[in-house]
N, C-alpha and C positions, 0 to 999 in steps of 0.2 A: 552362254549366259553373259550377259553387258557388264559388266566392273566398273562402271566411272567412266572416268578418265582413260583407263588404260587400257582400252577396248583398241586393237589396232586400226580397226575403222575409223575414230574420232582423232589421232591422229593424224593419217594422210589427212582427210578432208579440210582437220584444222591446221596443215600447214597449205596446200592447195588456198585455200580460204585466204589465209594471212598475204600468202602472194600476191589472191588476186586483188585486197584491198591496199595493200601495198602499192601494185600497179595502177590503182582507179587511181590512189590519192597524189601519187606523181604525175597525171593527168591534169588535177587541177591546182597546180601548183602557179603562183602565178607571173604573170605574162611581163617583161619586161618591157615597164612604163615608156621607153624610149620606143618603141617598134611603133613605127609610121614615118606620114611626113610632116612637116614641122616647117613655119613659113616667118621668118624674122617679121615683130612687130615694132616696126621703126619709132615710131611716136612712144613707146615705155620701151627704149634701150639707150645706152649712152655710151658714144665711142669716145674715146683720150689716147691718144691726141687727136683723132678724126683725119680726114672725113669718112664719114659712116657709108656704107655700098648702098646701092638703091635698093638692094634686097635680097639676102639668103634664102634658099630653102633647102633642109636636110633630111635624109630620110634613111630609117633606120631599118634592116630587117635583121632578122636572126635567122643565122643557117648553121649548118652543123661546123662550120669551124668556126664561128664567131660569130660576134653585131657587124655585120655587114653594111658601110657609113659612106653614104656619098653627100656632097654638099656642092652646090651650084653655088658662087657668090656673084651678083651682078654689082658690076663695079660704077663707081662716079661717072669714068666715061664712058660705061653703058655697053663695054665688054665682060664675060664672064669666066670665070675662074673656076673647075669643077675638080675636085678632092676626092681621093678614094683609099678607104681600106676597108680591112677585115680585122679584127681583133678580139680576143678573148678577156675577162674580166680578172687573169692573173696577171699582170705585172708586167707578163712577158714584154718584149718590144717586136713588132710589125713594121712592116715596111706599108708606108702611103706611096701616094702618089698625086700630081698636081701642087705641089707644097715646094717652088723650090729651096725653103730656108728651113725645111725640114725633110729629114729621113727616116724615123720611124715615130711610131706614140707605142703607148702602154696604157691599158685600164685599167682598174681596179673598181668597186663597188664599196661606196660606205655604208650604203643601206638601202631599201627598198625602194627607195625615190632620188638616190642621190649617187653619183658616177663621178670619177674626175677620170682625165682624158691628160696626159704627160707628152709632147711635145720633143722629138730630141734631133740635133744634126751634129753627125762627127761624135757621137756619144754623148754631149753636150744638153742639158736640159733649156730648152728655148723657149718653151710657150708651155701654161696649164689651161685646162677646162675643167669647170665645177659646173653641173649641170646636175639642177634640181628640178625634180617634176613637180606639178604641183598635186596633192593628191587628188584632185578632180580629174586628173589627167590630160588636161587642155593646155594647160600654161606648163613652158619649160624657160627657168631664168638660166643662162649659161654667161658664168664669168669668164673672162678671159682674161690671165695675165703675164707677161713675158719681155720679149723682146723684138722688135719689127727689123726686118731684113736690114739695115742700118745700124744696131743696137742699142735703138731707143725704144725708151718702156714703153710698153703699151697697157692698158686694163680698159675692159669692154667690158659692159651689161648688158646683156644682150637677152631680150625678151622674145620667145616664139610662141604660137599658137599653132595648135594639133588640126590640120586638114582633118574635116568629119568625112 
């Protein structure tokens, strides 16, 4: 005879159940707005003290140990400069590479559209990135502010648009 609730049938199935909605809804949990490429828009960014590179482009993917970030920068004189890590969105510090005024960064997440990126050489805090999506997800502004291999300030706005 069925009792309810307390039918040991309606049990298992209802935790089976809860699992497997559990598991669809971490399915679509969503996508971290950075994952792609990303192509500096020179004409709405602004470098200080300059000059500006003829052109960035970064590209983001996610793997199991982190956002996985390389950045190609092509410079004035029209050589390029390519950046690489992997990092997690705790605090932790990582090791880059291509960066020589820098040895590790650190991420953290303020919110669903918005990332800062910590900068450090010799333990040393050198450079930040604040890098806001836009929620259309096309435009990404990333600030930049710090200190340039000489230990003059630097603060960049730096404007890119999402490769379709």
């Amino acid at each position: 005879m069925f009792h309810g609730l307390s039918h040991p049938w309606f049990g298992r199935s209802c935790t089976t159940l809860l699992v497997f909605a559990a598991i669809s809804c971490s399915q679509f949990q969503r996508a971290d707005p950075l994952v792609g490429t990303w192509t500096l828009n020179l004409q709405r960014s602004k470098f200080s003290p300059g000059p500006a590179p003829k052109n960035i482009t970064v590209t983001y993917e996610q793997t199991t140990s982190g956002l996985h970030v390389v950045s190609i920068v092509e410079l004035p004189d029209g050589t390029n400069n390519r950046s690489e890590y992997t990092a997690g969105y705790d605090g932790k510090e990582y090791p880059i590479t291509g960066v020589p005024t820098v040895e590790t960064v650190s991420m953290r997440q303020i919110d669903a559209l918005t990332t800062e990126r910590v900068d450090k050489k010799a333990g040393r805090r050198v450079q930040s990135y604040m890098r806001q999506v836009y929620a259309d997800g096309k435009t990404m502004v990333v600030t930049q502010k710090g200190t340039d291999d000489t230990g003059s300030p630097i603060e960049n706005v730096m404007t890119f648009d999402k490769k379709a």
